[in-house]
Rosetta silent file (secondary structure, phi, psi, omega in degrees, C-alpha in Angstrom):
SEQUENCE: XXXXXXXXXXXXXXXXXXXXXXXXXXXXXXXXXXXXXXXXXXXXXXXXXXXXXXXXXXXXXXXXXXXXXXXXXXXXXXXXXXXXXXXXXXXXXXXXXXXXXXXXXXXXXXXXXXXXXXXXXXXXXXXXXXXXXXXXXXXXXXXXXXXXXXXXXXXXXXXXXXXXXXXXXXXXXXXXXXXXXXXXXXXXXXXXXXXXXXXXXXXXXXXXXX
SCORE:     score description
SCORE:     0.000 S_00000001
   1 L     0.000  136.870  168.843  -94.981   26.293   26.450 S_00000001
   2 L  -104.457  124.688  174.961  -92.955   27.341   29.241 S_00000001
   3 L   -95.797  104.561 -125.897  -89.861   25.573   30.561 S_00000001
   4 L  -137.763  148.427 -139.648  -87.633   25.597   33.432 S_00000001
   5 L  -146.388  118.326  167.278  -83.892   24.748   33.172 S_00000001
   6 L  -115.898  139.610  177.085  -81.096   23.874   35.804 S_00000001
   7 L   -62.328  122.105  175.843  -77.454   23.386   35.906 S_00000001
   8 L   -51.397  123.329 -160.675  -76.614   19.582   35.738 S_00000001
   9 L  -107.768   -5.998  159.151  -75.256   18.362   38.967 S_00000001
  10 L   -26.324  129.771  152.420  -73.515   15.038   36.739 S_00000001
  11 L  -113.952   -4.684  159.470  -70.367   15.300   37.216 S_00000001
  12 L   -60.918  -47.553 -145.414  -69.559   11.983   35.374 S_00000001
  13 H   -71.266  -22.675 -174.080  -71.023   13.477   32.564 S_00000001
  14 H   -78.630  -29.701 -176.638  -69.731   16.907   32.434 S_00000001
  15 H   -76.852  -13.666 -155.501  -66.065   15.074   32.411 S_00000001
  16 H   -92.289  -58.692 -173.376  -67.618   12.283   29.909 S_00000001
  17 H   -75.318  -38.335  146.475  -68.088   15.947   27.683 S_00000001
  18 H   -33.956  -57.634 -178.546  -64.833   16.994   28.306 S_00000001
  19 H   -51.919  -80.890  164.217  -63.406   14.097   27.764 S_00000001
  20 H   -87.844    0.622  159.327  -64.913   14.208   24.212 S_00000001
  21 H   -78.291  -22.993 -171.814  -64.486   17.673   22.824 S_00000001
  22 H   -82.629  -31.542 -164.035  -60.571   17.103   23.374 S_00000001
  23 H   -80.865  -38.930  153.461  -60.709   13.380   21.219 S_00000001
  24 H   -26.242  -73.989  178.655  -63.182   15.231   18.956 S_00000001
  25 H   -30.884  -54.848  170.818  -60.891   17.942   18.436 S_00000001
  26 H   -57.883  -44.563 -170.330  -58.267   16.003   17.878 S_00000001
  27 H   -82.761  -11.038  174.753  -59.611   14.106   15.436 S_00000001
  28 L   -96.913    9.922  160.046  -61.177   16.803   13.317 S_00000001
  29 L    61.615   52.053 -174.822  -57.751   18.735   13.664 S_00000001
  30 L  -133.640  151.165 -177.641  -60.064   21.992   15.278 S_00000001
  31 L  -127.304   86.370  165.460  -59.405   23.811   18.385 S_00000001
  32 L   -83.481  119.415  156.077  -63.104   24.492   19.680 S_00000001
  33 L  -126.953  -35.092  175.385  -63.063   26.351   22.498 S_00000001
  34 L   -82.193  122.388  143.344  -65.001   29.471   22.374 S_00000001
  35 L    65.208   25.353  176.737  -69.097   29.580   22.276 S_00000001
  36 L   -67.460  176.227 -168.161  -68.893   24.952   22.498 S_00000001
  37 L   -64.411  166.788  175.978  -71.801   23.027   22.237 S_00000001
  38 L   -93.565  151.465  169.570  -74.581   23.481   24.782 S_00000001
  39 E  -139.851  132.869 -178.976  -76.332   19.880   26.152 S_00000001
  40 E  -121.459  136.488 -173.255  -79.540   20.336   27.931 S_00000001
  41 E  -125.424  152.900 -124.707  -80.727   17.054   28.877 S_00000001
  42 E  -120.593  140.656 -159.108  -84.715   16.500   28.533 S_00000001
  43 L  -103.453   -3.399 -160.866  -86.422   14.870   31.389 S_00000001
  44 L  -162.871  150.813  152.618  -89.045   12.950   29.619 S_00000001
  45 H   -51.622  -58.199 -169.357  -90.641   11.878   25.777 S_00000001
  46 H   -67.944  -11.811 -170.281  -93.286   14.105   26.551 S_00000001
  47 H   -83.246  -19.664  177.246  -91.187   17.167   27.330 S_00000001
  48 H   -65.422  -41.091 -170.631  -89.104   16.006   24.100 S_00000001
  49 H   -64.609  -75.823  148.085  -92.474   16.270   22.034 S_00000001
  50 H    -7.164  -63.142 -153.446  -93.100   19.541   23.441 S_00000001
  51 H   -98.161  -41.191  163.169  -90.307   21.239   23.313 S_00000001
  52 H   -73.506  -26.153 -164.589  -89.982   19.883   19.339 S_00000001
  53 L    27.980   62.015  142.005  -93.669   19.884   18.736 S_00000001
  54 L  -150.461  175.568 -176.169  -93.776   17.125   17.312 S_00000001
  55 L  -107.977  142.388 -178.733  -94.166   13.732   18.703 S_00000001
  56 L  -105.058  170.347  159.550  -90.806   11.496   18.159 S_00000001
  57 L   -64.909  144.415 -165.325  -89.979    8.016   18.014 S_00000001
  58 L   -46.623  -37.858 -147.035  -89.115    5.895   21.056 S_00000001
  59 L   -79.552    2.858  162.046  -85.923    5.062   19.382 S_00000001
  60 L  -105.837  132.728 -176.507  -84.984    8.855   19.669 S_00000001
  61 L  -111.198  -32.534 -172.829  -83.047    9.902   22.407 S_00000001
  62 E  -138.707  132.773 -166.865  -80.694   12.753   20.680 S_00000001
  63 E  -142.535  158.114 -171.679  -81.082   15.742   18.599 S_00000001
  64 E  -115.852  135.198  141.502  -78.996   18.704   17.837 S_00000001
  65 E   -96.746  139.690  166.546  -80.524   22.523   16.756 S_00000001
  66 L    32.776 -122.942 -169.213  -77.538   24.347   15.342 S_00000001
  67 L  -112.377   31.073 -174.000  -74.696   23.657   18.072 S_00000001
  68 E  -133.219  153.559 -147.529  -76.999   22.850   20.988 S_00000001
  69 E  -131.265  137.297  168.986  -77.689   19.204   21.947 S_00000001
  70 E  -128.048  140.939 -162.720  -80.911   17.812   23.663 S_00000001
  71 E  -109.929  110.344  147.108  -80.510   14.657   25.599 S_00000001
  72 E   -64.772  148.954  175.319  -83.389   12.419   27.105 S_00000001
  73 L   -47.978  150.180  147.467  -82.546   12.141   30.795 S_00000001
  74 L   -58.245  -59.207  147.680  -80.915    9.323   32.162 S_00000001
  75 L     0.021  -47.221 -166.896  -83.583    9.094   34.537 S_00000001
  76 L  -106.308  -21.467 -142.561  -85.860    8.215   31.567 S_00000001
  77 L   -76.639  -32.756  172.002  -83.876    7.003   29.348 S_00000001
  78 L   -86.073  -27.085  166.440  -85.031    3.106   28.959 S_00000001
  79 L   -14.186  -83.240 -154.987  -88.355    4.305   30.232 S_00000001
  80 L  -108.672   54.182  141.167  -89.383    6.037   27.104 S_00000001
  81 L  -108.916 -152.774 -167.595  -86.982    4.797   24.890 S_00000001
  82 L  -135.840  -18.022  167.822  -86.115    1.725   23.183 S_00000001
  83 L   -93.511 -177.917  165.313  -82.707    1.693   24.511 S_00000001
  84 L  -117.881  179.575 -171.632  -81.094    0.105   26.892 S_00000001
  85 L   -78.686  121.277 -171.538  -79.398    2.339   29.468 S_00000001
  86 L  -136.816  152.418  164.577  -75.157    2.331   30.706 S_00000001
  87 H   -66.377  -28.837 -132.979  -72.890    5.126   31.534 S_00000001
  88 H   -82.849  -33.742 -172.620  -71.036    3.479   29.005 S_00000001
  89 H   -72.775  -36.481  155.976  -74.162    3.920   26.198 S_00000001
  90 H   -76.759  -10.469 -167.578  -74.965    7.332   26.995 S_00000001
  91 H   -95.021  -41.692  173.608  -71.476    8.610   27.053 S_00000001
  92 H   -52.785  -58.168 -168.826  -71.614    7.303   23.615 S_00000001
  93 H   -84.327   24.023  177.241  -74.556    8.903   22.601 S_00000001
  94 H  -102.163  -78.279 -173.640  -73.284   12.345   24.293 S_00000001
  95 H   -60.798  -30.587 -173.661  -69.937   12.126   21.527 S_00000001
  96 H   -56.687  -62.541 -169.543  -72.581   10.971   18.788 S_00000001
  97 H   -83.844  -29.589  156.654  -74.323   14.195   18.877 S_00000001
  98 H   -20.216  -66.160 -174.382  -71.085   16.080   19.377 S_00000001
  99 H   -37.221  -54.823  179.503  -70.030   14.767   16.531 S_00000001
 100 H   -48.970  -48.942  178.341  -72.981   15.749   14.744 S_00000001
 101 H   -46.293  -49.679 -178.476  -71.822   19.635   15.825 S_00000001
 102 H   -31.504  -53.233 -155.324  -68.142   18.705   14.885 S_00000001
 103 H   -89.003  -20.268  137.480  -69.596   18.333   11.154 S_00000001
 104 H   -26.088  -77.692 -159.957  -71.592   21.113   11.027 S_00000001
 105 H   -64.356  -65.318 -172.748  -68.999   23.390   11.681 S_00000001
 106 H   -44.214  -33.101 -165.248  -66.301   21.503    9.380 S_00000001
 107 H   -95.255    0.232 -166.530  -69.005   21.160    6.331 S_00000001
 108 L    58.953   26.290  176.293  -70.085   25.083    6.900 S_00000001
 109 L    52.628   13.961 -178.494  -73.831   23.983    7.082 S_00000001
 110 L   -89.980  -44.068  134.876  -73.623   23.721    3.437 S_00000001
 111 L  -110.434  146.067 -163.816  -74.530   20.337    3.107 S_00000001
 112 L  -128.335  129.841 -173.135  -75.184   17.828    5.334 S_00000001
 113 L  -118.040  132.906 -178.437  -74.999   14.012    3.419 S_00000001
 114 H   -78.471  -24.002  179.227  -76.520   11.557    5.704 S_00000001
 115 H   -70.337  -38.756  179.204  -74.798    8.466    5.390 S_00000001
 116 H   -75.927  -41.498 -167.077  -71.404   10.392    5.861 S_00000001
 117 H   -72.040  -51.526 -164.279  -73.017   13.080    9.025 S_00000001
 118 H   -89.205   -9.646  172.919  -74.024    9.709   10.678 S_00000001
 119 H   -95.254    5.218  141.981  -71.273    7.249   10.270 S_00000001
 120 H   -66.203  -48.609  166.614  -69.159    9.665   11.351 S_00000001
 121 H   -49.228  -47.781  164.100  -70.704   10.232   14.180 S_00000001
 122 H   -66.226  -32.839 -174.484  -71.513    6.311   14.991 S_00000001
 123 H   -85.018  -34.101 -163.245  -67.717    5.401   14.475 S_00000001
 124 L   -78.928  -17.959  157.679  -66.011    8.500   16.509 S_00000001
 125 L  -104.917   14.286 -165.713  -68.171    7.297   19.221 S_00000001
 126 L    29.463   78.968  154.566  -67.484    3.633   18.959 S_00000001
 127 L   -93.187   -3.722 -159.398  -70.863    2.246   18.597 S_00000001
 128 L   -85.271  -28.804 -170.019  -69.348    0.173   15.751 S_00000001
 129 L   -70.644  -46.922 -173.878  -67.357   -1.694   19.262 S_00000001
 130 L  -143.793    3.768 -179.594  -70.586   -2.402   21.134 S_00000001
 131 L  -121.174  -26.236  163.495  -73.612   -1.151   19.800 S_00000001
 132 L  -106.837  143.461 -171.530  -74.080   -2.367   16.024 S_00000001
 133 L  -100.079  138.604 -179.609  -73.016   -5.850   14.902 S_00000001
 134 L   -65.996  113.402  173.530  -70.846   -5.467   11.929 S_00000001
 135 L   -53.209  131.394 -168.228  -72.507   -6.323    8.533 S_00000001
 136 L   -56.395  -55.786  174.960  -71.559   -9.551    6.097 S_00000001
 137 L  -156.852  155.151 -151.930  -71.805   -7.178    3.652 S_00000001
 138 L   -77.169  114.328 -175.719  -72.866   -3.506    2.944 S_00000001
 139 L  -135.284    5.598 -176.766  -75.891   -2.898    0.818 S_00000001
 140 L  -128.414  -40.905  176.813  -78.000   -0.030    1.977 S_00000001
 141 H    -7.495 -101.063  168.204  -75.954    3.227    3.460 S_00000001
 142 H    31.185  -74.895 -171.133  -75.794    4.367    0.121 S_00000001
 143 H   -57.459  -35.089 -178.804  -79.592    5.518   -0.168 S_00000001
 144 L   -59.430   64.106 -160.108  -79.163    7.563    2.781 S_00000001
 145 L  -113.371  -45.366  161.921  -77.932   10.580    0.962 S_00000001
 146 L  -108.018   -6.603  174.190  -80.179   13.610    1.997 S_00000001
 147 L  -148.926  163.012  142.373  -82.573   12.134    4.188 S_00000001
 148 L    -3.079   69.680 -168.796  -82.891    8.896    6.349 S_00000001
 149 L  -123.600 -173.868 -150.478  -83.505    5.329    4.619 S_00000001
 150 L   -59.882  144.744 -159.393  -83.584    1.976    5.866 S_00000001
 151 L    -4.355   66.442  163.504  -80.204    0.918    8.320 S_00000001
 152 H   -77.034  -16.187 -179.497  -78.150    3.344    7.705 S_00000001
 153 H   -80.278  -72.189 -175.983  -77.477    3.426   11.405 S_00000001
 154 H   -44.739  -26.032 -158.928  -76.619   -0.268   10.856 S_00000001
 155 H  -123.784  -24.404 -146.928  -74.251    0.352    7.884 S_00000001
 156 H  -104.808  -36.879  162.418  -73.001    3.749    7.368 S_00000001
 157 H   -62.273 -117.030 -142.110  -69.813    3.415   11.128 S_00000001
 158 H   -29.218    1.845 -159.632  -68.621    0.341    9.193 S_00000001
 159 H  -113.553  -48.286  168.255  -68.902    1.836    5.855 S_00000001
 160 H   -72.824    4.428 -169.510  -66.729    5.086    7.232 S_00000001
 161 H   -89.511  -34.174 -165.516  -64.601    3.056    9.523 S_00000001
 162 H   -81.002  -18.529 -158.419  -63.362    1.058    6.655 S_00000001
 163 H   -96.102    0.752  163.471  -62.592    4.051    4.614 S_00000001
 164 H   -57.822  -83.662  166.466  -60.451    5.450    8.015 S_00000001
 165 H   -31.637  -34.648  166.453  -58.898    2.530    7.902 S_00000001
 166 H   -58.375  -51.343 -150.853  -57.972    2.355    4.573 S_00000001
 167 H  -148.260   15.810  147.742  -57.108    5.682    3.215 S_00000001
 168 L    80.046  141.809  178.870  -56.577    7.598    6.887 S_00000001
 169 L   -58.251  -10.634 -174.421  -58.632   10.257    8.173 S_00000001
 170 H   -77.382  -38.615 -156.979  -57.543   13.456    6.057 S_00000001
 171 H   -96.735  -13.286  162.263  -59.333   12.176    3.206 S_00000001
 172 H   -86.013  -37.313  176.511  -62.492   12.000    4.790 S_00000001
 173 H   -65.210  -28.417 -175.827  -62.069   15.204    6.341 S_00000001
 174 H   -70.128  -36.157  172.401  -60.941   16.784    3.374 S_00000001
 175 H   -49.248  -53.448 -164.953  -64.567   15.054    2.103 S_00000001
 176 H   -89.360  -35.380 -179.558  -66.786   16.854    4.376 S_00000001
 177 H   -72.092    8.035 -170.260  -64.806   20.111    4.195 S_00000001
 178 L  -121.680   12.689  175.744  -65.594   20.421    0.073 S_00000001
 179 H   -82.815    9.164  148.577  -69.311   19.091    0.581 S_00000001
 180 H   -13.620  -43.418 -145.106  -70.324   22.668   -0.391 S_00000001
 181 H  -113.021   -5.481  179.824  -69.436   21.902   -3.389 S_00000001
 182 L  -142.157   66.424 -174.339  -71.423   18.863   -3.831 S_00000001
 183 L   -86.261  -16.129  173.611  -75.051   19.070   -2.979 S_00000001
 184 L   -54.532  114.510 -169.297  -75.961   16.770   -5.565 S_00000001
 185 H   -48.186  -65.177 -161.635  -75.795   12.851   -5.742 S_00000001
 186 H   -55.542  -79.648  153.656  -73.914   13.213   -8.958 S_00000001
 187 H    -8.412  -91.499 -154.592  -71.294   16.062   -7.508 S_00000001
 188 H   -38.484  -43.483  166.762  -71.171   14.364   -4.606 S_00000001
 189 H   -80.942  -24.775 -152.658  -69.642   11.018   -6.369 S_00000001
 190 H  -104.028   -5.754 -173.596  -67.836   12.874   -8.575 S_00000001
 191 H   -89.955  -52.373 -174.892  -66.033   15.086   -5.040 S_00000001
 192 H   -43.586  -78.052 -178.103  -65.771   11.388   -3.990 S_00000001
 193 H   -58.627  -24.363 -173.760  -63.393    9.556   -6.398 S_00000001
 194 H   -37.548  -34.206 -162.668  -61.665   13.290   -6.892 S_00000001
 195 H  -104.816  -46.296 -169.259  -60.077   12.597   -2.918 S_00000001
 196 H  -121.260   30.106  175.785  -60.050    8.893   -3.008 S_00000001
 197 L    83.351  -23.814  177.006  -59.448    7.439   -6.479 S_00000001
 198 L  -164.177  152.427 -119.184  -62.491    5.184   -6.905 S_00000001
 199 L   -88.747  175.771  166.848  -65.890    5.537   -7.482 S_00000001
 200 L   -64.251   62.727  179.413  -68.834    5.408   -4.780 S_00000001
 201 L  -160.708  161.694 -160.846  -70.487    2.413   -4.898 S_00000001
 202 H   -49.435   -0.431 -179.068  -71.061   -1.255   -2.357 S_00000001
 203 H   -99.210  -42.871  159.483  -68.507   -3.108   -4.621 S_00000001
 204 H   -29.398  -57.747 -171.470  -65.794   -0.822   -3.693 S_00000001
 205 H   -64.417  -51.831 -172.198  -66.756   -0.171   -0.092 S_00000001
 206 H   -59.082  -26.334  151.168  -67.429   -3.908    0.158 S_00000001
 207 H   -77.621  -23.259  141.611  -64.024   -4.596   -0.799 S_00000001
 208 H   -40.170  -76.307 -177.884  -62.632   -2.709    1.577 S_00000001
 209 H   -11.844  -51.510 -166.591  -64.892   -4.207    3.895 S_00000001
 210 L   -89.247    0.000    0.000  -63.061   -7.498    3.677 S_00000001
């Protein structure tokens, strides 16, 4: 397949990316400047299917390769999605997949644990504010530990928001910069209470929670 490519004439959006690499930055204590992410934004589902080769689900709009970001167009975007479309919703999901780069780079591509990769990403983009309704209580994240399981999207900003809240941002970062060191479920729990004193599991979180 061949593709043709243009400079983005947004200008919300390129300040919308500013705008979030410095609050990124900040919050992951990093000074990216050199070689930042790329965002090419995708003008259609079919050119996303294409260009992935495979065909995705409506409810995906954003994906990352290494430290380049693919967008569906605004143009498109309730079209072939599932969402629905705001500056306010896309600017979100613009810092979302940042984020996702952010944790790359911080974990060293050594492991990527999903429940942690995405509710980081859903809280430093406040989706937890206006896009997910906060859960009575937490009961699924959890499964989400190398791949994808059921509403982890729903559960996993509230699950890291509380532990922000709690016990302060160092200790999560200090989490993702030792998962190397934990590819393992078991490791992974055992990296866990090492930084924050008590074990992994929904009675813990859930007490937080409240």
């Amino acid at each position: 397949m061949i593709f043709e490519t243009t400079i983005s004439k947004k200008d919300w959006l390129k300040k919308e990316y500013i705008k979030n690499m410095k609050e990124l930055n900040d919050f992951w204590e990093l000074e990216w400047e050199r070689n930042q992410p790329r965002v090419f934004l995708m003008k259609n589902r079919k050119t996303i299917d294409l260009f992935r080769r495979k065909k995705t689900k409506k409810w995906q709009v954003g994906a990352i390769y290494k430290t380049d970001i693919f967008l569906l167009s605004p143009e498109n975007y309730e079209k072939d999605s599932v969402h629905k479309y705001s500056k306010k919703e896309y600017s979100a999901l613009l810092k979302h997949e940042l984020c996702h780069c952010f944790f790359q780079i911080i974990s060293e591509r050594k492991n990527r644990v999903i429940w942690l990769d995405e509710g980081l990403a859903i809280y430093l983009s406040e989706m937890t504010d206006f896009k997910y309704k906060k859960p009575i209580k937490l009961k699924h994240f959890l499964d989400s530990f190398h791949e994808h399981k059921e509403k982890v999207y729903q559960e996993s900003g509230f699950a890291v928001k509380t532990l922000i809240e709690t016990h302060g941002k160092e200790k999560i970062i200090e989490l993702v910069k030792k998962l190397k060191r934990a590819k393992l479920k078991k490791s992974f729990q055992d990296l866990f209470k090492e930084i924050y004193g008590f074990e992994l599991n929904y009675k813990n979180i859930n007490n937080l929670l409240k």
